[in-house]
Every structure is written in structure tokens, then in C-alpha cells.
TORVOFI-263602 format. One record per residue (C-alpha): x, y, z. Coordinates in pm, whole numbers, plus 50000, padded with zeros to 5 digits. Layout:
XYZ/...
//
This chain:
050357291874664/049647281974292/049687246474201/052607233073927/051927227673613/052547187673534/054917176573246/053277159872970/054187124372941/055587099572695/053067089672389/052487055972361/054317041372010/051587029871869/053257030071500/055517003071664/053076981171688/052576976871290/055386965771065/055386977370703/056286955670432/056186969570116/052466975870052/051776950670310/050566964370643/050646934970944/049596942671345/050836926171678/048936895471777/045756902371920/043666886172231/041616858972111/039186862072372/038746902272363/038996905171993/040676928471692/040786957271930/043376943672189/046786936372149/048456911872357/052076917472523/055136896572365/057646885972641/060096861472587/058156827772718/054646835672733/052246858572503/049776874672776/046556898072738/046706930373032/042886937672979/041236900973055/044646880773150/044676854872900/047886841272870/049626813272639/053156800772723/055366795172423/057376765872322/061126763872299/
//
């Protein structure tokens, strides 16, 4: 029996992860502990990093 043939999945939006301002180009926050080359994940209390685990609670 031949196997099935899997469904490629969903790309990751990276484009929404800059905004555009005119000629102004401006990223996500990134992890200060990992550096320029990981963005960390914006929930609604807390800014957190998924590859080391930082995580910084925000004030409201």
C-alpha cells in the first residue's frame, strides 16, 4: 500500500512581524538574553522568550 502524500502547512508570517512606516522599517521586541536573532512573544500581561524562557510581566 503506498504511503499519502502530506499537505504542506501554513508559512509562518514573518512580514507580520515588521511594521512599515514610511521609509522607516521597525521589528518585534527581541530577547535580551539571546540577542537580535530572537523575537520574543507579546501576550497581553507578560512579554516571554520560547527559545531560553525569559519572561518580563508588564505593568497595568
Amino acid at each position: 500500500m503506498a504511503k499519502h502524500k502530506h499537505k504542506p502547512g501554513s508559512s509562518t508570517n514573518k512580514y507580520s512581524k515588521y511594521k512599515i512606516n514610511g521609509d522607516n522599517l521597525t521589528k518585534g521586541k527581541t530577547c535580551p538574553k539571546c540577542g537580535p536573532a530572537v523575537f520574543v512573544a507579546e501576550h497581553k500581561d507578560r512579554i516571554s522568550c520560547g527559545r531560553c524562557g525569559y519572561t518580563e510581566k508588564l505593568k497595568q
